[in-house]
C-alpha positions in Angstrom: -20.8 -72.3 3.9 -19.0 -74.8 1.2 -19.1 -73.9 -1.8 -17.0 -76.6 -3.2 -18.3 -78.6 -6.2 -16.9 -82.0 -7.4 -16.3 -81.7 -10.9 -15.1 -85.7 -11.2 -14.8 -88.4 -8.5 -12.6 -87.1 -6.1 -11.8 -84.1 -7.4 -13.0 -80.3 -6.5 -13.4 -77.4 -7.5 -12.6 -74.7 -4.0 -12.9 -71.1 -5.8 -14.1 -68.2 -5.3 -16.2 -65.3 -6.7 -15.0 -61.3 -6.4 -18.0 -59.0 -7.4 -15.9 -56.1 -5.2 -12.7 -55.5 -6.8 -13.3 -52.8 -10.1 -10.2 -53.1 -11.7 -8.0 -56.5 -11.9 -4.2 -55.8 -11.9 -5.3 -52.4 -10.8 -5.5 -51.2 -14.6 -8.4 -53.7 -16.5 -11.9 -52.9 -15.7 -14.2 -55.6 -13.8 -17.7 -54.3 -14.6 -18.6 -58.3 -14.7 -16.6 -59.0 -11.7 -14.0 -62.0 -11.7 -13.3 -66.1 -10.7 -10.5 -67.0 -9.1 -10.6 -70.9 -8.9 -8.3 -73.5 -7.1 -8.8 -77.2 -7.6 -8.3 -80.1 -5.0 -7.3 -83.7 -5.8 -8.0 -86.6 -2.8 -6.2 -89.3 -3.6 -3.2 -91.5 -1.3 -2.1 -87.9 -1.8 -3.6 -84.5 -1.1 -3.2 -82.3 -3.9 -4.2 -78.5 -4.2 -3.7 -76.5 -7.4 -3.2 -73.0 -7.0 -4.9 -70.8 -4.7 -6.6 -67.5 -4.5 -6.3 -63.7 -4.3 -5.6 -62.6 -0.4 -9.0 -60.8 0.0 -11.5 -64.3 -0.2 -8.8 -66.6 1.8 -11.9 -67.4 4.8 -14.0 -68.7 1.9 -11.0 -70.2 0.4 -10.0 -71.9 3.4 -13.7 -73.3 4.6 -14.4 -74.9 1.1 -10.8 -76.6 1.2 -11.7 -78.3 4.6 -15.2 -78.8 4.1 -13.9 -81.7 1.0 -11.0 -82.4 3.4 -13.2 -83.6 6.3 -9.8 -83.4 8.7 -7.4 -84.7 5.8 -4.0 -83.0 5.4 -2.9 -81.4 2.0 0.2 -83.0 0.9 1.4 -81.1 -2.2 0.4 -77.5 -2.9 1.5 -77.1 -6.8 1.7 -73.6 -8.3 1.1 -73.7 -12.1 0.9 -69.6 -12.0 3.0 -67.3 -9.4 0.8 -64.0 -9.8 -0.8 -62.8 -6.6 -4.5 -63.6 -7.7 -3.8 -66.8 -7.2 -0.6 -67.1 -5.6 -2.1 -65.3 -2.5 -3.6 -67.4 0.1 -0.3 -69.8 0.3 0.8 -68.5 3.8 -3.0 -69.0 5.0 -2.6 -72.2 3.7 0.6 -73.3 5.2 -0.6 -71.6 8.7 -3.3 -74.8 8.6 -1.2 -77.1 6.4 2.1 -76.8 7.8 3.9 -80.2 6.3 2.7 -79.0 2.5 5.4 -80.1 -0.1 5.4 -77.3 -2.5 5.8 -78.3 -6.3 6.9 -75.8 -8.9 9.9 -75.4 -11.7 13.1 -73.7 -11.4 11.6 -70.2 -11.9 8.9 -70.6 -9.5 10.5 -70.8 -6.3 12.3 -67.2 -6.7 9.4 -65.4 -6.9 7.8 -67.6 -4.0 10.8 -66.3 -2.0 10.5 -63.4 -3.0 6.8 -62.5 -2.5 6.3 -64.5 0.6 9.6 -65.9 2.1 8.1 -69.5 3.1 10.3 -72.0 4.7 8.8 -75.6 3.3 9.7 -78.5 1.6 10.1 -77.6 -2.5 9.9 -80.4 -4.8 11.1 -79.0 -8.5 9.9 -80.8 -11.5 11.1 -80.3 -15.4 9.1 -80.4 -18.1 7.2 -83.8 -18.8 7.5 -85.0 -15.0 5.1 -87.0 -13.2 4.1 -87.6 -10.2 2.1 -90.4 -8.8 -0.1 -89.7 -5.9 -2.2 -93.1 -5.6 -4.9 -93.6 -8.3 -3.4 -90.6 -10.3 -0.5 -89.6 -11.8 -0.1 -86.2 -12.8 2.6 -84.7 -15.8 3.7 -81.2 -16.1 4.2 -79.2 -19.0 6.0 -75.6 -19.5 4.6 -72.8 -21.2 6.7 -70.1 -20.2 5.6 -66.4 -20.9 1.2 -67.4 -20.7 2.1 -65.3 -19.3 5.0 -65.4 -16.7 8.2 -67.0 -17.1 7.6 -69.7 -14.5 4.1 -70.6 -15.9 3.3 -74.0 -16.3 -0.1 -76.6 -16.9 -0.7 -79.7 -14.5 -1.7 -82.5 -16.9 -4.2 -85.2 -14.7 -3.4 -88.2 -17.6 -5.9 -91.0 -16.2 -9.2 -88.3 -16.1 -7.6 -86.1 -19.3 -8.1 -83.2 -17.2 -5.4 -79.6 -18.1 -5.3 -77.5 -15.4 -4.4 -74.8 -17.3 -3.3 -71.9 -15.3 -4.6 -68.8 -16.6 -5.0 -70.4 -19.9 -7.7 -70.2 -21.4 -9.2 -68.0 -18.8 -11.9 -65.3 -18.6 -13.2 -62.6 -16.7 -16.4 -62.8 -15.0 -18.1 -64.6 -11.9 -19.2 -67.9 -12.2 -22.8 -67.1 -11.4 -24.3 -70.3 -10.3 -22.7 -72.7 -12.7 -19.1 -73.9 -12.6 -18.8 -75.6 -16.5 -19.3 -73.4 -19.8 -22.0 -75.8 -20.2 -23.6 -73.7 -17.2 -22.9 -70.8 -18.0 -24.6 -67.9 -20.0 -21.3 -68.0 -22.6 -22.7 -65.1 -25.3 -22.9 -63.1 -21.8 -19.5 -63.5 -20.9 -17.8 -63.5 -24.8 -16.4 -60.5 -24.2 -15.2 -61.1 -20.9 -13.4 -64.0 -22.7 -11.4 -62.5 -25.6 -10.8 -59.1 -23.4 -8.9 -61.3 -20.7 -7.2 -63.3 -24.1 -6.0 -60.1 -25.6 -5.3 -57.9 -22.2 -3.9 -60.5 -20.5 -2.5 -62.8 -22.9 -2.4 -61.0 -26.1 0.7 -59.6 -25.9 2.5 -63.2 -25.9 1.4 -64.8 -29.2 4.2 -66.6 -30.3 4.3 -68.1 -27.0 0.9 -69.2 -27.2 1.3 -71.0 -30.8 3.9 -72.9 -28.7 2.4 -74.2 -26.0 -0.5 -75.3 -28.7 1.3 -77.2 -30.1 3.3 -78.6 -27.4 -0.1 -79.4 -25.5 -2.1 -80.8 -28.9 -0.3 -84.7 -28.4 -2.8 -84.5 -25.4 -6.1 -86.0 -25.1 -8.3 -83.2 -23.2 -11.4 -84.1 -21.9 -11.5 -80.9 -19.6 -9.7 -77.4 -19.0 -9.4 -75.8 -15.1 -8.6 -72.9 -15.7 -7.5 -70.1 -13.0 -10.8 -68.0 -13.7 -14.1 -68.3 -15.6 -15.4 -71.3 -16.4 -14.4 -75.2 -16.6 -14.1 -76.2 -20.2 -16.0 -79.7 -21.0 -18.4 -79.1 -23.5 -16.3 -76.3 -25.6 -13.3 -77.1 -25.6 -12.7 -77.3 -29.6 -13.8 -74.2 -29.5 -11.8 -72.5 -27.1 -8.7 -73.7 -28.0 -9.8 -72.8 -32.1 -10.1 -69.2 -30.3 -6.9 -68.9 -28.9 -5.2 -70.4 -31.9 -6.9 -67.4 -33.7 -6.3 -65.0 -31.8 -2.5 -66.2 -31.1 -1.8 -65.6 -34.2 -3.1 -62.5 -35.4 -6.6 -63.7 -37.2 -8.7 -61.1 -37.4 -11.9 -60.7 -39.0 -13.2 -58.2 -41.5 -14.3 -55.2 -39.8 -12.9 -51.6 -38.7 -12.3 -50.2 -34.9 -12.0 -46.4 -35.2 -10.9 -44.9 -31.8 -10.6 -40.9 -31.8 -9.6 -38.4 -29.3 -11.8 -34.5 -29.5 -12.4 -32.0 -27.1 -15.0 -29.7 -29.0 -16.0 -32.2 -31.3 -14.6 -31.5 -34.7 -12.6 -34.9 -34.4 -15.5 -37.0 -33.7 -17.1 -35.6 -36.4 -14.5 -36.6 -38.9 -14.3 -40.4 -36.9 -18.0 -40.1 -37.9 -17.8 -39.4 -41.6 -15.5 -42.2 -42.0 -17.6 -44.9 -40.7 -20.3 -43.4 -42.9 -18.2 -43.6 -46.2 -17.1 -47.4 -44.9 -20.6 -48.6 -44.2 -21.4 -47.4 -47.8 -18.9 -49.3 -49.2 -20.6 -52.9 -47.1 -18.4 -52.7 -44.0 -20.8 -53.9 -40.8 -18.5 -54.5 -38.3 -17.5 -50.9 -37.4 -16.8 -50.3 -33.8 -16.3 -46.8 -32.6 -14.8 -45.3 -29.4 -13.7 -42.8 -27.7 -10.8 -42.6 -25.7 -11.6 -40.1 -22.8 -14.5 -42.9 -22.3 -13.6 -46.2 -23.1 -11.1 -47.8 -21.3 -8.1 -49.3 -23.6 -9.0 -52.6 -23.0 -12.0 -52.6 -24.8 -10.4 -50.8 -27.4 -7.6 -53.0 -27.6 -10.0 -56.2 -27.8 -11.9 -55.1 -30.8 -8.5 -54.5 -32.3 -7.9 -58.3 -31.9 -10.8 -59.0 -33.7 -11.0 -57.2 -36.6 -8.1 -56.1 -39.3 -8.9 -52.6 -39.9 -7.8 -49.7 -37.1 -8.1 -45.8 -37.7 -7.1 -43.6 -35.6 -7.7 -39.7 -34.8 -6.6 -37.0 -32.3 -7.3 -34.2 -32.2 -4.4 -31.3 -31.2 -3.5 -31.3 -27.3 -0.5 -28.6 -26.1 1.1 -29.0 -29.6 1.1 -32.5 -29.5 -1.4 -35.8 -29.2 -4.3 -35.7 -27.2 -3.3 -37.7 -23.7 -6.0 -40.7 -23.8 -4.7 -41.3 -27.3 -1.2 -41.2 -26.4 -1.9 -44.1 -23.7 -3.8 -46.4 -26.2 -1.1 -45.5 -28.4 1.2 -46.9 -25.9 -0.4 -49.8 -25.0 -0.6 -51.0 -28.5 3.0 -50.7 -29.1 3.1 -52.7 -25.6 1.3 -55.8 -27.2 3.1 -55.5 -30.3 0.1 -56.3 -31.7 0.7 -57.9 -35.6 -1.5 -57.8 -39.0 -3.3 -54.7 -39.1 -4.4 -52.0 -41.4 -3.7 -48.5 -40.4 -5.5 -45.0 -41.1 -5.8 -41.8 -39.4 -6.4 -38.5 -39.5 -6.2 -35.6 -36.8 -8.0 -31.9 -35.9 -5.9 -28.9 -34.9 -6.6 -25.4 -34.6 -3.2 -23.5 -34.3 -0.6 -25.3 -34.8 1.1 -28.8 -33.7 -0.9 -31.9 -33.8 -1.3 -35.8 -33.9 -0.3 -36.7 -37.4 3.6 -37.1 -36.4 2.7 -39.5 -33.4 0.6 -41.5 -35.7 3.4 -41.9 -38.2 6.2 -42.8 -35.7 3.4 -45.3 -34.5 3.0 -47.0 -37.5 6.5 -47.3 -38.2 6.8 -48.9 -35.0 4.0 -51.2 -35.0 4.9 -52.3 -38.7 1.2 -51.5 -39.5 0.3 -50.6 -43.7 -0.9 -47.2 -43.7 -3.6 -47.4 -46.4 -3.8 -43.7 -47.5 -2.3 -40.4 -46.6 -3.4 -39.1 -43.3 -5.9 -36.2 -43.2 -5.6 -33.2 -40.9 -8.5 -30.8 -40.3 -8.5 -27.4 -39.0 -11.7 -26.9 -36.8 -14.5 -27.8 -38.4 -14.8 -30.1 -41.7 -14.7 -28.6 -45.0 -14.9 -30.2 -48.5 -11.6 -31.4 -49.1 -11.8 -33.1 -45.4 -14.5 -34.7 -46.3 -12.9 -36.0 -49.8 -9.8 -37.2 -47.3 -12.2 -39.0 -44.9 -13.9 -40.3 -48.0 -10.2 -42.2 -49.4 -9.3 -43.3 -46.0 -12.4 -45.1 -46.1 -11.9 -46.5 -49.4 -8.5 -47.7 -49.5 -9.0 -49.0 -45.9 -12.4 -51.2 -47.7 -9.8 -52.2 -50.4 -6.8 -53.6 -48.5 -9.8 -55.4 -46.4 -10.7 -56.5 -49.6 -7.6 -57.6 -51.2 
């Protein structure tokens, strides 16, 4: 079946659409499933843009020669080196064996290295074109979005990025290709979870290519998954400006940690005290339940983060350790810090959550609080001015 869709004269969209793989990069949750699109330009020239993961290359393959109709490919060009899309090259040079492969200096170790392919490689440098009849296409670096060889095809007659993962988004395309298709409220947080899990971690990279890209008139995005930008593209690019550098709105994410309860209780108590005090956007979440990525996406979008664990072996509880950990992996900037812990004979959270803060460079808004078993008075007086100085640095 082809499932190729023209998205301008000439020009297709060949992806593909994985409802069976649950976790991406084997770590990030799928529960929406996920896109992985490759572009074709027939021109003089034959030009593909990136490819797909291994597991769909039959689909992959039949929607490339359905537009083909017998035609060659002439250049295969590789904006992104990772797997997901990186993965049905030797498929494509079994039926495309005189493909000129085009890349920058740092791509062609990696394609070495993953898949030892023995074809013509044509390097270009930043700002290069490259004619190939009725277009000419120019190529711009943005190394570390998020690989060091990552770069964006720029298609300067139609105004058309393709983007790499860019500006991508978790999800199937069901149905429609363009965001003006698409159910985008249903996939929002398939958006900014793919930004910050994906992306997050390389900010000041982002900011760069931003601006680097903003001489550019863009009239459409490709990315590598979710869908084609044409109708929202202010708006996506005004998102990852945001969230490249740190924006966050006013709001709290409290993630805890609690075997018997005690802890949640306390993570409980505090939401109450800052609802009180007008704070609506209060997301709560437990770590032996919620996968970090969740957590770490609400920590993107809102300023406020307290934290709580209860006592595990003398030390943190494990699920909180691992969020722990993956926060100091994104080096996430800008954020408001509280938290509190539960122990019942000795040990406990409270010096993990210090040596965290210090690391992160995160202002700790009040002194922790540190129950033992249940809640009494005082506890819930220490909840209470967590809550409150977290509303008033929110406030400040």
């Amino acid at each position: 079946m082809n499932n190729s869709i023209e998205i301008k004269e000439n020009i297709y969209w060949i992806g593909v659409n994985d409802r069976r793989t649950h976790i991406f990069e084997n770590y990030w949750p799928l529960p929406k499933g996920v896109a992985y699109n490759s572009y074709v330009i027939v021109d003089e020239k034959v030009v593909v843009i990136d490819t797909v993961e291994r597991s769909r290359m039959d689909d992959y393959i039949d929607n490339l020669q359905a537009v083909l109709k017998g035609r060659t490919v002439d250049y295969l060009i590789i904006n992104h080196m990772e797997p997901d899309h990186s993965g049905a090259i030797k498929t494509l040079l079994c039926h495309y064996p005189e493909i000129t492969i085009l890349g920058n200096s740092k791509t062609f170790p990696m394609l070495q290295n993953y898949y030892n392919v023995n074809v013509p490689l044509l390097e270009v440098k930043e700002g290069d074109t490259l004619n190939i009849g009725h277009h000419t296409l120019s190529f711009h670096l943005v190394p570390m979005l998020h690989w060091p060889e990552t770069m964006v095809t720029y298609l300067n007659d139609e105004h058309i990025l393709f983007s790499g993962d860019v500006f991508g988004a978790f999800g199937t395309l069901d149905g429609g290709i363009f965001d003006d298709q698409v159910d985008l409220d249903y996939l929002e947080e398939e958006i900014s979870r793919y930004y910050s899990n994906i992306v997050g971690k390389y900010g000041v990279p982002a900011q760069t290519a931003l601006k680097k890209l903003s001489p550019l008139r863009i009239d459409m995005i490709c990315a590598t998954h979710g869908p084609i930008w044409r109708t929202h593209i202010a708006d996506i690019v005004a998102k990852y400006d945001k969230w490249s550098r740190y924006d966050t709105d006013e709001g709290v994410v409290i993630a805890f940690s609690s075997m018997y309860g005690h802890t949640e209780q306390m993570a409980d108590v505090i939401a109450r005290f800052l609802a009180e005090q007008g704070i609506k956007k209060i997301r709560i979440h437990d770590t032996s339940k919620t996968h970090p990525s969740y957590i770490i996406n609400d920590i993107f979008r809102y300023q406020g983060v307290i934290l709580g664990s209860c006592a595990y072996n003398g030390g943190i509880f494990p699920t909180m350790e691992t969020l722990l950990n993956e926060l100091e992996n994104m080096g996430i900037k800008n954020h408001y810090l509280g938290y509190f812990g539960n122990k019942t004979w000795g040990g406990g959270a409270i010096p993990h959550f210090k040596a965290f803060a210090e690391k992160m460079k995160w202002e700790v808004v009040a002194e922790p609080n540190e129950a033992a078993g249940a809640m009494k008075p005082s506890d819930i007086e220490q909840c209470k001015a967590i809550a409150t100085a977290m509303v008033e640095k929110l406030r400040s």
